[in-house]
DSSP file (Angstrom, degrees, kcal/mol; ACC not computed):
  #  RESIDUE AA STRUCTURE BP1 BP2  ACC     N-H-->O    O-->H-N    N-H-->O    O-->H-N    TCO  KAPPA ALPHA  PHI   PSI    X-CA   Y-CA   Z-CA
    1    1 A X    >         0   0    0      0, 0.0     3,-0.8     0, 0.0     4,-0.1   0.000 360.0 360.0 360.0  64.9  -23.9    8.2   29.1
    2    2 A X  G >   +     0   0    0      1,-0.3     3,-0.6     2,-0.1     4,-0.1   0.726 360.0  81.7 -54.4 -31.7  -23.2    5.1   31.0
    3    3 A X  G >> S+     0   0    0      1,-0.2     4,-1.0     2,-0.2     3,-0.9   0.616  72.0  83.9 -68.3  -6.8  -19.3    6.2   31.9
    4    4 A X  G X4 S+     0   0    0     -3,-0.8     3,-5.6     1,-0.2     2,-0.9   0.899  76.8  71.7 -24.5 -98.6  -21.0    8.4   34.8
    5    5 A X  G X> S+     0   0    0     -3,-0.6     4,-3.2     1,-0.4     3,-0.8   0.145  90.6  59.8  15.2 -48.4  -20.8    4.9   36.7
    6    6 A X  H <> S+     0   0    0     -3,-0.9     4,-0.8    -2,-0.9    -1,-0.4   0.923 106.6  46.2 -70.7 -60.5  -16.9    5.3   37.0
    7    7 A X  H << S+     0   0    0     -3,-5.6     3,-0.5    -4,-1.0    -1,-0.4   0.705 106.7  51.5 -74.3  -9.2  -17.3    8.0   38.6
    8    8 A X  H <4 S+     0   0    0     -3,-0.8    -2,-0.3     1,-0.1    -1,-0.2   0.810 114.1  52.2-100.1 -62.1  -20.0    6.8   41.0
    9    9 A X  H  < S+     0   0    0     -4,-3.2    -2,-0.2     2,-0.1    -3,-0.1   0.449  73.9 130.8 -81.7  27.2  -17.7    4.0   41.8
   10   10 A X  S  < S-     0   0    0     -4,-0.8     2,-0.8    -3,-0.5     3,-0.1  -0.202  76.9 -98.1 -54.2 149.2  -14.7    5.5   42.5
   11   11 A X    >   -     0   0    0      1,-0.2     3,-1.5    -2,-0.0    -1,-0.2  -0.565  38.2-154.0 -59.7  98.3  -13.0    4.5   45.6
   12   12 A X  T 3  S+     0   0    0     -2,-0.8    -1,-0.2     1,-0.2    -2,-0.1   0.852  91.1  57.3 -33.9 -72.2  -14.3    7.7   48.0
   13   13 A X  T 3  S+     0   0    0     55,-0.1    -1,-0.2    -3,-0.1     3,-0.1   0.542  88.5 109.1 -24.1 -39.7  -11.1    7.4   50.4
   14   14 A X  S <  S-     0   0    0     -3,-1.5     5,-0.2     1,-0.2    -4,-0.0  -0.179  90.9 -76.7 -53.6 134.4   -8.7    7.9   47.3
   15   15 A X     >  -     0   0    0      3,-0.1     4,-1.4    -2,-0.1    -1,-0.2   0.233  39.9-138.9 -63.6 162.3   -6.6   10.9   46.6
   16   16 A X  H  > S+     0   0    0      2,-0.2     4,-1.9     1,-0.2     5,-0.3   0.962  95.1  57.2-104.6 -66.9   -9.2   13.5   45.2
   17   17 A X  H  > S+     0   0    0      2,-0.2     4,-3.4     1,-0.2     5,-0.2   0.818 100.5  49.2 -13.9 -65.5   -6.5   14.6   42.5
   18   18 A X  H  >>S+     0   0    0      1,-0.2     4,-2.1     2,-0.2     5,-0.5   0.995 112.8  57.0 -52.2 -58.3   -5.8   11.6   40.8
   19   19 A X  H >X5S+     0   0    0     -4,-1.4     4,-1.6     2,-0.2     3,-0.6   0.903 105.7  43.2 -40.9 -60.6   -9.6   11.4   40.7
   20   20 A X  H 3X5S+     0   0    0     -4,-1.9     4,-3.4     1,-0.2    -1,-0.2   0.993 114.9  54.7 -54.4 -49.5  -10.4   14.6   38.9
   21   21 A X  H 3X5S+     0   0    0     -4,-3.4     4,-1.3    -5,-0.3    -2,-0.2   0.768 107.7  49.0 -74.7   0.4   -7.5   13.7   36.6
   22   22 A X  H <X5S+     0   0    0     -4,-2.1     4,-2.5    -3,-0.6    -1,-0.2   0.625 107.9  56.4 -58.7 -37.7   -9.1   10.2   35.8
   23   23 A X  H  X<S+     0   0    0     -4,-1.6     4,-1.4    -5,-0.5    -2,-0.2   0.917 105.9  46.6 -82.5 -21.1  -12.1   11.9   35.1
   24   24 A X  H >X S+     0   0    0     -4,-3.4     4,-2.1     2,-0.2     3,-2.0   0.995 109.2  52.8 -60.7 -56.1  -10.6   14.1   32.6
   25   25 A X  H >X>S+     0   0    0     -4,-1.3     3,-2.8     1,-0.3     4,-2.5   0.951 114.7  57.4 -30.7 -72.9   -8.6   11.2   30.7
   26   26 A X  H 3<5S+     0   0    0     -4,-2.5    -1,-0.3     1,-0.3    -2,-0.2   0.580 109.3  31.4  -3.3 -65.9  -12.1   10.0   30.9
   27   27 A X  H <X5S+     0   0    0     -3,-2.0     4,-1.8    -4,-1.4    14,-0.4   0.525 116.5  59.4 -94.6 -16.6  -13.9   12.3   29.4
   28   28 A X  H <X5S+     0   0    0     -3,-2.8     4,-3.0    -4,-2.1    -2,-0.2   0.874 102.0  53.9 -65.8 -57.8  -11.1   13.2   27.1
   29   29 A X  H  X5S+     0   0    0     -4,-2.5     4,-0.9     2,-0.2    -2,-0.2   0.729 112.1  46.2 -64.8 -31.9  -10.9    9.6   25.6
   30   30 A X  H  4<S+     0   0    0     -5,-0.5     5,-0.4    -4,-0.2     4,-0.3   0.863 113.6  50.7 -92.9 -23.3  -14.9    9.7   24.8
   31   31 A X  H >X S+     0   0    0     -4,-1.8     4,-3.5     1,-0.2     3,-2.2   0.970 105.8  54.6 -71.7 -33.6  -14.5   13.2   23.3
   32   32 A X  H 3< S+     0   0    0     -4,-3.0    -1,-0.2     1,-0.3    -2,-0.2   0.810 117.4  32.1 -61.8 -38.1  -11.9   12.2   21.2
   33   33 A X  T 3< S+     0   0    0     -4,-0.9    -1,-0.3    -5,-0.1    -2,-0.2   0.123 122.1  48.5 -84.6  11.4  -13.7    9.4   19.6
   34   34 A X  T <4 S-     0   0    0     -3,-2.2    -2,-0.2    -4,-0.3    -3,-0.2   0.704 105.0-131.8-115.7 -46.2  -17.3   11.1   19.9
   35   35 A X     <  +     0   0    0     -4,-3.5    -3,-0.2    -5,-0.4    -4,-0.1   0.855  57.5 147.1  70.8  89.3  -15.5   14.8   18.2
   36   36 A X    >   -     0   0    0     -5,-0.2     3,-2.5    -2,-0.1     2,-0.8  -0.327  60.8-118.4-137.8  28.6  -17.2   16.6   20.9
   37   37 A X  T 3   -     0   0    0     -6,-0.3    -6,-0.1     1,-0.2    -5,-0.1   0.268  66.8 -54.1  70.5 -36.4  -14.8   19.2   21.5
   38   38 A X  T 3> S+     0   0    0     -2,-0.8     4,-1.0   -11,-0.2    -1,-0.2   0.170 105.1 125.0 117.6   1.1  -13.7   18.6   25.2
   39   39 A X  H <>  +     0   0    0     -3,-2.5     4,-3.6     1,-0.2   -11,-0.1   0.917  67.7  42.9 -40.9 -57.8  -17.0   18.7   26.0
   40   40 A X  H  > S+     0   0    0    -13,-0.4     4,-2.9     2,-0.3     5,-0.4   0.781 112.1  55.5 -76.2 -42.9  -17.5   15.5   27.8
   41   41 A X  H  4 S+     0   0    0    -14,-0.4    -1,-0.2     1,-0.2    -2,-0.2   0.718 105.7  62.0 -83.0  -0.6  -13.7   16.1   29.8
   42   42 A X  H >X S+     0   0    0     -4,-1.0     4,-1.1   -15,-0.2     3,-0.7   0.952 110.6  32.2 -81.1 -63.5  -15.6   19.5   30.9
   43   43 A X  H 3X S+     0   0    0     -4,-3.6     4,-3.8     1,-0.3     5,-0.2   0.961 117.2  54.5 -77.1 -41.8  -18.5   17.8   32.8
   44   44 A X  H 3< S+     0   0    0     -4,-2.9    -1,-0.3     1,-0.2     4,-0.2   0.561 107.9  47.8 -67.7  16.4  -16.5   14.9   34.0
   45   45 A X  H <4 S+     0   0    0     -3,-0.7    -1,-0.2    -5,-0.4    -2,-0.2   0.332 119.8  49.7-116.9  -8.8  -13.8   17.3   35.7
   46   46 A X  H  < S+     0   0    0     -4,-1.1     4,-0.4    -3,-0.2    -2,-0.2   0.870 113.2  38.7-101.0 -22.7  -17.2   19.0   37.1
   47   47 A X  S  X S+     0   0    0     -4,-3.8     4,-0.8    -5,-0.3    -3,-0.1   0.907 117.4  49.2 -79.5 -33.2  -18.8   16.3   38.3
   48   48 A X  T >4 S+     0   0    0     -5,-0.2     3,-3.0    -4,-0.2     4,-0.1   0.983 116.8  46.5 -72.9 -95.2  -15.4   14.7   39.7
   49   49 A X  T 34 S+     0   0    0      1,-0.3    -1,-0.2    -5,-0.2    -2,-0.2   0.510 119.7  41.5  -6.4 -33.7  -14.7   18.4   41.4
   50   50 A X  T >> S+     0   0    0     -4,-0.4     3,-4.0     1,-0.1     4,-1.0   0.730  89.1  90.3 -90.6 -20.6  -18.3   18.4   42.7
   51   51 A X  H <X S+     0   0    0     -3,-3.0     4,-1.5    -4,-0.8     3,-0.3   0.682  78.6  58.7 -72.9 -25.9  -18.6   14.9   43.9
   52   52 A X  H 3> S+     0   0    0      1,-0.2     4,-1.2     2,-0.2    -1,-0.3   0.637 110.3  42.4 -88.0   2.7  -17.4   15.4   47.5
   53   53 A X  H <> S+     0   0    0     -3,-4.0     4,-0.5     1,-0.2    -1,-0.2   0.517 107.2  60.0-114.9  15.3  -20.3   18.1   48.4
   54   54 A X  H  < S+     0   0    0     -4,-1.0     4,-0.4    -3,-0.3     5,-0.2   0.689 101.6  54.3 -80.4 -25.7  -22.8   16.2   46.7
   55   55 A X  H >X S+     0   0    0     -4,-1.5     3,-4.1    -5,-0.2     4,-0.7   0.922 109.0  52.0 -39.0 -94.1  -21.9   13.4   49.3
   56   56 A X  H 3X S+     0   0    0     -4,-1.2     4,-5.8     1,-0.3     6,-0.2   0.516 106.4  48.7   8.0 -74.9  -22.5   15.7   51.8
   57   57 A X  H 3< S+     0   0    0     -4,-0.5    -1,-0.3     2,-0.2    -2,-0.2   0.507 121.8  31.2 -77.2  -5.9  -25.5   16.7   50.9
   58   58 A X  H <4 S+     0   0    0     -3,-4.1    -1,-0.2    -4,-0.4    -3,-0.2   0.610 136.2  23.1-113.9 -63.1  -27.1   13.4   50.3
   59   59 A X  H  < S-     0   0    0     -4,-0.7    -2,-0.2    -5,-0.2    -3,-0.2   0.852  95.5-143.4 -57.4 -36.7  -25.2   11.4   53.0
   60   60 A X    ><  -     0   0    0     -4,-5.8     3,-0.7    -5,-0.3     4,-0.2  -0.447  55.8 -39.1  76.3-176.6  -23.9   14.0   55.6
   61   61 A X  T 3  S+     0   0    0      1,-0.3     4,-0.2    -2,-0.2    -1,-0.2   0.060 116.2  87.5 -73.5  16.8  -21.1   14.1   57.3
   62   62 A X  T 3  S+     0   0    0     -6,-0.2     3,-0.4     1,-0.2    -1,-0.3   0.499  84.7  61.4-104.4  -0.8  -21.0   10.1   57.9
   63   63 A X  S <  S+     0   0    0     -3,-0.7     5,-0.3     1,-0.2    -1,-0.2   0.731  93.0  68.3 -93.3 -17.0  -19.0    9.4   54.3
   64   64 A X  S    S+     0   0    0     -4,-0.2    -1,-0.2     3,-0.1    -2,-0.1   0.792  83.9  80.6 -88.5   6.9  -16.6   11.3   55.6
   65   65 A X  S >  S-     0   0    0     -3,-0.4     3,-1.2    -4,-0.2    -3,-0.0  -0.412  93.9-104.2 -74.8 166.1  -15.4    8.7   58.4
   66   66 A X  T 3  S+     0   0    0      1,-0.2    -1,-0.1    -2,-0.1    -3,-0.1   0.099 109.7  57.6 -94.5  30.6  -13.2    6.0   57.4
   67   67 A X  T 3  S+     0   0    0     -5,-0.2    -1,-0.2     2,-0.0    -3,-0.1  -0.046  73.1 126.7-114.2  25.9  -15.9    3.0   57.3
   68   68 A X    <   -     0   0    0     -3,-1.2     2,-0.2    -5,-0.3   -55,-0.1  -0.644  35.4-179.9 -88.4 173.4  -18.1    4.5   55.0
   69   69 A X    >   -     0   0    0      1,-0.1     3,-2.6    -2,-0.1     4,-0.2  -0.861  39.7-130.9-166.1 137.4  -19.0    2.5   52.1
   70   70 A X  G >  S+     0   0    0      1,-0.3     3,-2.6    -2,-0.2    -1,-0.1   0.840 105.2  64.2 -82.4 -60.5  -21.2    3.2   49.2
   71   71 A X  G 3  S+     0   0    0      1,-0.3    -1,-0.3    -3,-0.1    -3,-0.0   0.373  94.9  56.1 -57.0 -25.3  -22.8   -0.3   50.0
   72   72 A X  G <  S+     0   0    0     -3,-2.6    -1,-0.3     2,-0.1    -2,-0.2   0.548  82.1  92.3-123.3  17.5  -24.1    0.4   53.0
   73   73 A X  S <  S-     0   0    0     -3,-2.6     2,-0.1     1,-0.2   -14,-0.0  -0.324  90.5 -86.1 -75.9-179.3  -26.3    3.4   52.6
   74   74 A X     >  -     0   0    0     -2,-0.1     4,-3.1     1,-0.1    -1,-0.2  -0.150  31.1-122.8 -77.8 161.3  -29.7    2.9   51.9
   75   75 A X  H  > S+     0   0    0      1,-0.2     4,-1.1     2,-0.2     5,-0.4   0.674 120.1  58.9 -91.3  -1.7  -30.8    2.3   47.8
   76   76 A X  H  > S+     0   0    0      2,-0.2     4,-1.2     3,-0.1    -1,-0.2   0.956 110.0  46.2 -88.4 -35.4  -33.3    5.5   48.3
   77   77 A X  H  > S+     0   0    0      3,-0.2     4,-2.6     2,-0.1    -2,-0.2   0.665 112.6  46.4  43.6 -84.3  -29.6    7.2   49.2
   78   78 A X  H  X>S+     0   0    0     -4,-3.1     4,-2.5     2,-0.2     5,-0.5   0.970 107.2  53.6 -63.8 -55.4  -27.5    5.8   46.1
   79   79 A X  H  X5S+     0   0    0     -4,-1.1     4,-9.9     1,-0.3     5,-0.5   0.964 114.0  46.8 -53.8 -43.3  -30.0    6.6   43.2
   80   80 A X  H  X5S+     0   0    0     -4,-1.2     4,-2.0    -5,-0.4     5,-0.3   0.919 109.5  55.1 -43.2 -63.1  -29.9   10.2   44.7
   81   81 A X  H >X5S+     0   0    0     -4,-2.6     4,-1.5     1,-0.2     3,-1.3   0.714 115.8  34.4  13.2 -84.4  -26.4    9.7   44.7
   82   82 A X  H 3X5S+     0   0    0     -4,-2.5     4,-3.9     1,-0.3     5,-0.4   0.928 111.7  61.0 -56.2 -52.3  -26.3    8.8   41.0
   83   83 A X  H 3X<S+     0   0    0     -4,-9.9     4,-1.5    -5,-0.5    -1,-0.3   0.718  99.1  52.9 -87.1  23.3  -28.7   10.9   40.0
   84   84 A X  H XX>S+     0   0    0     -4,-2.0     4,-2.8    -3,-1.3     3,-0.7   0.917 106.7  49.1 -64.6 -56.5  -27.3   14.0   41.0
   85   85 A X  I 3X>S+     0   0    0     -4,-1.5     4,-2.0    -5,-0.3     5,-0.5   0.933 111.2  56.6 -64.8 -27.9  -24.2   13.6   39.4
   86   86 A X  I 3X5S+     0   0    0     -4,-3.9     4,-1.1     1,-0.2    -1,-0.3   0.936 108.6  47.2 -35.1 -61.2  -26.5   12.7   36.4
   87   87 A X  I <X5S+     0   0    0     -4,-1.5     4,-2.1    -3,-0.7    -2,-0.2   0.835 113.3  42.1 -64.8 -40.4  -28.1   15.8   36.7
   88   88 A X  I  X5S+     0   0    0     -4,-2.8     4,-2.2     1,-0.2     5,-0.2   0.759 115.4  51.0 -86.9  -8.1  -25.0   18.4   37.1
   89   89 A X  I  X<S+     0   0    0     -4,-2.0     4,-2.4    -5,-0.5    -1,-0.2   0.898 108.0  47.9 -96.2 -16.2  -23.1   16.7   34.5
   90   90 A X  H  XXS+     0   0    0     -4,-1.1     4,-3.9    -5,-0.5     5,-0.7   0.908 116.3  53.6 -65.7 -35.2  -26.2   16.6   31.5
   91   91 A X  H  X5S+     0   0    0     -4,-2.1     4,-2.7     1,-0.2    -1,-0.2   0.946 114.8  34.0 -82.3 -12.3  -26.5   20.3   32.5
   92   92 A X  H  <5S+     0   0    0     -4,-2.2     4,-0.4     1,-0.2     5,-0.2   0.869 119.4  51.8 -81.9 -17.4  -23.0   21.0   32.0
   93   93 A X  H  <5S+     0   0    0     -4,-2.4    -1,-0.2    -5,-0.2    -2,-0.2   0.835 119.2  34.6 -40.5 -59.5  -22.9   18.7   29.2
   94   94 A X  H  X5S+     0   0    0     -4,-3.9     4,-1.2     2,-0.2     5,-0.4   0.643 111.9  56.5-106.6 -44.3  -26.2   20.5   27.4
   95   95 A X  T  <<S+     0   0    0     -4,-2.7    -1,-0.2    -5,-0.7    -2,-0.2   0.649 114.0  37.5 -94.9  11.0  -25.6   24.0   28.2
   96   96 A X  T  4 S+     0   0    0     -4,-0.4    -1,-0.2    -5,-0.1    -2,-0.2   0.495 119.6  56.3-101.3 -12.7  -21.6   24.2   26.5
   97   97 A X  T  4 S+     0   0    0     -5,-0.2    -2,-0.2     1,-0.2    -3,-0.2   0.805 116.1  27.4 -91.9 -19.5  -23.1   22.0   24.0
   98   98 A X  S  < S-     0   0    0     -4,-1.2     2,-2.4     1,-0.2    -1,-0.2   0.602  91.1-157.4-120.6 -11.3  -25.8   24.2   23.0
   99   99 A X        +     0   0    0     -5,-0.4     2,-0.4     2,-0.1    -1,-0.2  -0.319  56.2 103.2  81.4 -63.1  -23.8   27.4   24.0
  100  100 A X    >   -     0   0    0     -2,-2.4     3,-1.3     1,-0.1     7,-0.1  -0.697  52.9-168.3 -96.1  89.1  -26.9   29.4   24.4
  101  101 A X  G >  S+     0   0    0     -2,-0.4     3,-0.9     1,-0.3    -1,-0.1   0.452  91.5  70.5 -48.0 -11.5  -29.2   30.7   27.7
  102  102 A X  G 3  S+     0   0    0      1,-0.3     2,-0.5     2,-0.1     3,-0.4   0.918  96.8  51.8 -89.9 -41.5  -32.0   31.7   25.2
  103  103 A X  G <  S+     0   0    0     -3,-1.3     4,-0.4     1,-0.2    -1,-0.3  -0.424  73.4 136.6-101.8  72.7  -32.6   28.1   24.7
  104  104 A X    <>  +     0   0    0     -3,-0.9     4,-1.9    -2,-0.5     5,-0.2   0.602  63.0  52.0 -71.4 -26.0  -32.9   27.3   28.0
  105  105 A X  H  > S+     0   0    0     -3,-0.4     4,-2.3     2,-0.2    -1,-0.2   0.769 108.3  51.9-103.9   5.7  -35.8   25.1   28.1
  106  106 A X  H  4 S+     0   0    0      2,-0.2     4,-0.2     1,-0.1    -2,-0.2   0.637 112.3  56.3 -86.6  -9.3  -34.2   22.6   25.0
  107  107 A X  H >> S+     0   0    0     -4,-0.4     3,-2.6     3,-0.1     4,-2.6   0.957 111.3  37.7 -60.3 -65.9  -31.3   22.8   27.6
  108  108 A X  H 3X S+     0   0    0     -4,-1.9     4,-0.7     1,-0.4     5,-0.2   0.808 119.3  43.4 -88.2 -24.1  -33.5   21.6   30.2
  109  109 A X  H 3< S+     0   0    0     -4,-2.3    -1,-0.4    -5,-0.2    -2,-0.1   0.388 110.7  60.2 -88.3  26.5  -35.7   18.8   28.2
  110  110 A X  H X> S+     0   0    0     -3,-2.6     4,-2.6    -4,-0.2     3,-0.5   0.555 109.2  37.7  68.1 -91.7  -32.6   18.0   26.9
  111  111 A X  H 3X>S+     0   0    0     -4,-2.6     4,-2.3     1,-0.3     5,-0.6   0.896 119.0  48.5 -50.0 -85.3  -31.1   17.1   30.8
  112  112 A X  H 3<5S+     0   0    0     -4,-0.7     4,-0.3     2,-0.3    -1,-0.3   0.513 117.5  38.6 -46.9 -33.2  -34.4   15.5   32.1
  113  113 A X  H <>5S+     0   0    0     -3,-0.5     4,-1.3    -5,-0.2    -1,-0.2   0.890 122.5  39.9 -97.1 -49.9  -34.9   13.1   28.9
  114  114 A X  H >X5S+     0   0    0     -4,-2.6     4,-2.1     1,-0.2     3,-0.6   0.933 120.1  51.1 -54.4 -41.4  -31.4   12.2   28.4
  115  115 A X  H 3X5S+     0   0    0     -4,-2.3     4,-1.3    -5,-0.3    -3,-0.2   0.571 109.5  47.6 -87.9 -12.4  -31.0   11.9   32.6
  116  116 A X  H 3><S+     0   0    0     -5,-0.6     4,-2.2    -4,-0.3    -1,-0.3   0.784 109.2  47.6 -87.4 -22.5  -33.7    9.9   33.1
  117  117 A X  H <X S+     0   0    0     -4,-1.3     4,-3.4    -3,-0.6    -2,-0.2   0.912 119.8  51.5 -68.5 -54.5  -32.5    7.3   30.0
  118  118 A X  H  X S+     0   0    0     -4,-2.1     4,-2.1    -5,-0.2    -3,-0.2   0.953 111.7  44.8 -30.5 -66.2  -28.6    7.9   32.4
  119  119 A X  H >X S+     0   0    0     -4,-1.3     4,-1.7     2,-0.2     3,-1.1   0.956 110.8  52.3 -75.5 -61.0  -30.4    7.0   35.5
  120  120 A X  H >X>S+     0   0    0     -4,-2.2     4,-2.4     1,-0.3     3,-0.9   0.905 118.5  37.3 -26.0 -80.1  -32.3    3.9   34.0
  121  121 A X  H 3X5S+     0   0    0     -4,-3.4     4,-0.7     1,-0.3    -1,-0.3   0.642 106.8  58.1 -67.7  -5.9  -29.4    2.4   32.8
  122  122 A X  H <X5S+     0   0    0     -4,-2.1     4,-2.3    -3,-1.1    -1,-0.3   0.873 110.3  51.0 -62.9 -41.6  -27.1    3.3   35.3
  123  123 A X  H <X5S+     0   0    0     -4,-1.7     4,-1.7    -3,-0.9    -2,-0.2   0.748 111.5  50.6 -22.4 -54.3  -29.7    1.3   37.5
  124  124 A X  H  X5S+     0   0    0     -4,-2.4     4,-0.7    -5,-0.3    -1,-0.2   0.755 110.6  42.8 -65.7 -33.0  -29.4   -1.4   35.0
  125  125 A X  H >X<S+     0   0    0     -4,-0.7     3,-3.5    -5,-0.5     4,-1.0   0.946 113.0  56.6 -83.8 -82.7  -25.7   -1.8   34.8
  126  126 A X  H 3X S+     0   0    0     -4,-2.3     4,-1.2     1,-0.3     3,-0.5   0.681 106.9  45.0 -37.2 -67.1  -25.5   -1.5   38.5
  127  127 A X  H 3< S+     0   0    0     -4,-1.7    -1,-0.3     1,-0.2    -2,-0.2   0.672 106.9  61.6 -25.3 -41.1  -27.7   -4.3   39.2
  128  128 A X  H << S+     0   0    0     -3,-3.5    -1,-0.2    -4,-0.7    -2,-0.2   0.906 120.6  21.4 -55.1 -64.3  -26.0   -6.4   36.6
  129  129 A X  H  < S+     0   0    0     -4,-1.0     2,-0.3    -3,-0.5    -2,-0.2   0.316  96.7 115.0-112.0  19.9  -22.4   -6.4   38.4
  130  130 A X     <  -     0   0    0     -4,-1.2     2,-0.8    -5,-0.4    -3,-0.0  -0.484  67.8-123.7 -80.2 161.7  -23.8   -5.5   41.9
  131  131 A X        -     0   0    0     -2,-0.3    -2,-0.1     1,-0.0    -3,-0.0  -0.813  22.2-121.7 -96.0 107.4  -23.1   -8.5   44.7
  132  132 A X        -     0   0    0     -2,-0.8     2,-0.4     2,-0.0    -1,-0.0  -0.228  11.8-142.5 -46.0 134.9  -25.8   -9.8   46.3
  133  133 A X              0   0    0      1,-0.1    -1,-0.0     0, 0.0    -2,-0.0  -0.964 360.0 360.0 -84.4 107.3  -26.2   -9.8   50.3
  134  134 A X              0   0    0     -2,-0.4    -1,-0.1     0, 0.0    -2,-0.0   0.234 360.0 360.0-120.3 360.0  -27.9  -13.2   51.5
């Protein structure tokens, strides 16, 4: 579930509406071609919706001046980033998709095998079209 990545490289600064409703289209556009129900536009409108107190909470209060830049935290910093949003959107992903609290731990080895597969390749991708500093 590479399309995370969109959302992790959204312009921060950018009106935070238009952003959740990007993230629906998003998610909208893969359910429609996956015939997942609306599934998919559920976690990306939760992750979208979440995404400025999970800055916080990994950055502080410094993303919210107007020089921050994704680019210039630290890489121990981004993966957290990422792999939060990784994390809340597999569980919202996994637990409407399997509907059920009783199977709570095929929810959660479910999140953790698929969000570690996320986080690789988000890793991967990113490296691929990141710009080197020399």
């Amino acid at each position: 579930m590479v399309y995370i990545l969109f959302l992790y490289w959204y312009p921060i600064k950018e009106n935070r509406a238009a952003f959740i409703g990007l993230g629906f289209l998003l998610g909208i556009a893969i359910d429609f071609f996956s015939d997942t129900m609306a599934i998919h536009a559920a976690s990306t409108i939760t992750i979208a919706y979440m995404r400025p107190a999970i800055m916080r909470f990994v950055f502080g209060v410094n993303f919210e001046f107007q020089s921050f830049k994704l680019s210039n935290t630290t890489r121990v910093q981004q993966i957290t980033y990422l792999a939060l949003l990784i994390i809340v959107h597999h569980l919202v992903f996994f637990t409407l998709e399997i509907f059920s609290l009783a199977n709570f731990l095929l929810i959660l080895k479910k999140v953790l095998a698929t969000g570690t597969a996320t986080l690789i390749l988000c890793l991967l991708f990113g490296s691929l079209f990141s710009v080197r500093k020399e």
